[in-house]
C-alpha positions as CSV (number, residue, x, y, z in Angstrom):
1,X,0.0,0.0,0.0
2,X,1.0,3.7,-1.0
3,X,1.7,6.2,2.0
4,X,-1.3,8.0,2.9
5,X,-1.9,11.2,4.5
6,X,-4.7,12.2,7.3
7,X,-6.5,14.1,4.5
8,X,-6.9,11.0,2.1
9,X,-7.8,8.9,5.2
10,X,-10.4,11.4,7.0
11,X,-12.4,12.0,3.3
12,X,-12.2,7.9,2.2
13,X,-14.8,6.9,4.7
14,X,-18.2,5.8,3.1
15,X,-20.0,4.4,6.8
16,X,-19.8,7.3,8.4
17,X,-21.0,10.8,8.5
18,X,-18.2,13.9,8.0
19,X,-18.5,14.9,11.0
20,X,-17.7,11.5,12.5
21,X,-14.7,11.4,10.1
22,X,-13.2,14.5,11.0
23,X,-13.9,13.7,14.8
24,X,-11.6,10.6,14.3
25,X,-8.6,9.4,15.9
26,X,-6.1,9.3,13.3
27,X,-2.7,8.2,14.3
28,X,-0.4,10.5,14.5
29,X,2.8,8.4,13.4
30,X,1.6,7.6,9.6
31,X,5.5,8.2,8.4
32,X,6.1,5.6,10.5
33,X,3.8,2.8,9.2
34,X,5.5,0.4,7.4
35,X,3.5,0.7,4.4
36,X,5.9,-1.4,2.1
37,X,3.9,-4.6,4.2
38,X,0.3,-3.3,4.4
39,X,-2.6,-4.4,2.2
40,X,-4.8,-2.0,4.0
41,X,-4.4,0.6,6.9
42,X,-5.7,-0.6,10.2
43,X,-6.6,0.9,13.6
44,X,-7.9,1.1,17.2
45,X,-9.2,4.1,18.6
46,X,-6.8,4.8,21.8
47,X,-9.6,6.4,23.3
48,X,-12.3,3.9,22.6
49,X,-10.7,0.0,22.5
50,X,-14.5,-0.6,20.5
51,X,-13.9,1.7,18.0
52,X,-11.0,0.7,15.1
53,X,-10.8,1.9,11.1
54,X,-9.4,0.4,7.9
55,X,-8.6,2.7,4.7
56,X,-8.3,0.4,1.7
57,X,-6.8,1.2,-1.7
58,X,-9.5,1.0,-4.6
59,X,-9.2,2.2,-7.8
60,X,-7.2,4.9,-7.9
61,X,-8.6,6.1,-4.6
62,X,-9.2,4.7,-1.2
63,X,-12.6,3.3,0.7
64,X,-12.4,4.2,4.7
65,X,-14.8,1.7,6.6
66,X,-15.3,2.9,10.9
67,X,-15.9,-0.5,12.2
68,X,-17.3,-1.5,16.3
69,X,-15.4,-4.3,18.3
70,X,-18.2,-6.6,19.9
71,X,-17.7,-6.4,23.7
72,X,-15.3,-9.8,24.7
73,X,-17.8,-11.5,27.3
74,X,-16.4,-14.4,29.7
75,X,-13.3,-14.4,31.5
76,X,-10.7,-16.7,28.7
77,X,-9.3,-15.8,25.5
78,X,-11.0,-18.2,23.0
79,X,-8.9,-18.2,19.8
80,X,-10.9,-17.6,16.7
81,X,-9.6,-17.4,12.7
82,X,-9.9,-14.4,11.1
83,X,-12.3,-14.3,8.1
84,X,-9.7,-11.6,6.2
85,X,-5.9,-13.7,6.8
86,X,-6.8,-16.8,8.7
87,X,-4.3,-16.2,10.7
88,X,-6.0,-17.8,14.0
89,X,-5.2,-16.0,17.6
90,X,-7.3,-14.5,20.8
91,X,-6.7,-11.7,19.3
92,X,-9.9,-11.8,17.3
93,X,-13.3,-9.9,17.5
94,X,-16.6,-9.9,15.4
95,X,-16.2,-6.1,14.1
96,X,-19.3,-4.6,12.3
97,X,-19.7,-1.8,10.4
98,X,-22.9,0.3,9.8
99,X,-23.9,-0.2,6.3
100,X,-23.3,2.9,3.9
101,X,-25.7,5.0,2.5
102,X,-29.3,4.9,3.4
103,X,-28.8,1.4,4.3
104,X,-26.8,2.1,7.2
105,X,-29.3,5.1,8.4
106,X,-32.0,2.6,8.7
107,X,-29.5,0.5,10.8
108,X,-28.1,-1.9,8.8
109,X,-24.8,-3.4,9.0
110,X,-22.2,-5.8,7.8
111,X,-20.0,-7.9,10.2
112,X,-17.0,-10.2,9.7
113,X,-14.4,-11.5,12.5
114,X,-10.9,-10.0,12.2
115,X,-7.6,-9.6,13.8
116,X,-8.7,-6.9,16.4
117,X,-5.6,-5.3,15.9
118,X,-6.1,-4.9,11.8
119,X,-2.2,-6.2,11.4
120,X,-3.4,-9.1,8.9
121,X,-0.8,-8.2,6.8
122,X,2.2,-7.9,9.1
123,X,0.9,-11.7,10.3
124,X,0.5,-12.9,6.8
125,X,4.4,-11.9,6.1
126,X,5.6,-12.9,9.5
127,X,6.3,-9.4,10.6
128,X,4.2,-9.8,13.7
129,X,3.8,-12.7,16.1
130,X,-0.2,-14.2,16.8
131,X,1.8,-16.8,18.8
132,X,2.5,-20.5,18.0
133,X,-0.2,-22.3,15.7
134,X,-1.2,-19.0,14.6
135,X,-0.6,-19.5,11.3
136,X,-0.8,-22.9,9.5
137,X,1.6,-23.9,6.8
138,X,0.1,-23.4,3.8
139,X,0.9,-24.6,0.1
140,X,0.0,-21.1,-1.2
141,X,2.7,-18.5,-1.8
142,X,2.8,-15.3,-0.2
143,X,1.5,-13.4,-3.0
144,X,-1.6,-15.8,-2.9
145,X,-2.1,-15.7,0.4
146,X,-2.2,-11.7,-0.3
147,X,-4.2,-11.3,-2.8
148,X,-7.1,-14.1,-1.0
149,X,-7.0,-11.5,2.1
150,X,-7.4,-8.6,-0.3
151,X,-9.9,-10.6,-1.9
152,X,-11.5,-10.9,1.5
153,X,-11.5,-7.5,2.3
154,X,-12.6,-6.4,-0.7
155,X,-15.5,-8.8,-0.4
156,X,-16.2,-7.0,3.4
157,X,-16.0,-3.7,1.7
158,X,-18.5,-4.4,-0.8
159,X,-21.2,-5.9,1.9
160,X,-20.6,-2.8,3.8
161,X,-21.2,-0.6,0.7
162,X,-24.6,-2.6,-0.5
């Protein structure tokens, strides 16, 4: 994925209102990011642990999705795969995003499990740890296993944009 700046970020949402947008908590370090091994930009609120954002490229543009982490209830970590890298940890969470457009006013929304962290690409490229049995051995390359979690997402995105 390309560098991006808070600008491109803030006006690529499609679930949420301006306001919201401009209201959000956009990290400060984007230089930092190593955006050589991202497939998509991913992020918790600081403020809010239920509140996280992805910004993925499409077209020659970007599509920003807000997203809600369901609550965690019971006292153990249960490790669950998630639906975008199949990478499988306890660091997964049913995320669901309002639906955009008209859709989402009337309440509507589109859910998927994923890495609560949004780092699918740094554990698809072994760049970040999910701990051991995490991630399976798999006959596909790299750059397949890439382009099914890009697939994925892209299949999340459209659900959300229905």
């Amino acid at each position: 994925m390309r560098p991006v700046t808070e600008s491109e970020i803030r006006t690529s949402f499609v679930n949420c209102t301006k306001g919201e947008a401009k209201r959000m908590a956009v990290p400060r370090d984007l230089a930092g990011k190593p955006w050589d091994d991202l497939d998509f930009f991913g992020w918790q609120d600081p403020a809010s642990p239920e509140r996280a954002y992805l910004v993925t490229p499409h077209g020659d543009g970007l599509i920003g999705i807000a997203l809600r982490r369901a609550a965690q209830t019971g006292g153990h970590i249960r490790r669950t795969m998630c639906s975008l890298c199949l990478t499988t940890h306890g660091g997964v969470a049913l995320m669901t995003a309002r639906k955009a457009g008209k859709s989402g006013q009337n309440g509507n929304s589109a859910g998927a499990y994923m890495c609560s962290d949004l780092a699918c690409s740094l554990y698809l490229r072994g760049k970040k740890d999910a701990g051991p049995g995490a991630r399976l051995h798999e006959s596909l390359t790299l750059d397949m296993q890439v382009e099914r979690t890009v697939a994925n997402l892209a299949a999340f995105v459209a659900k959300v944009r229905a």
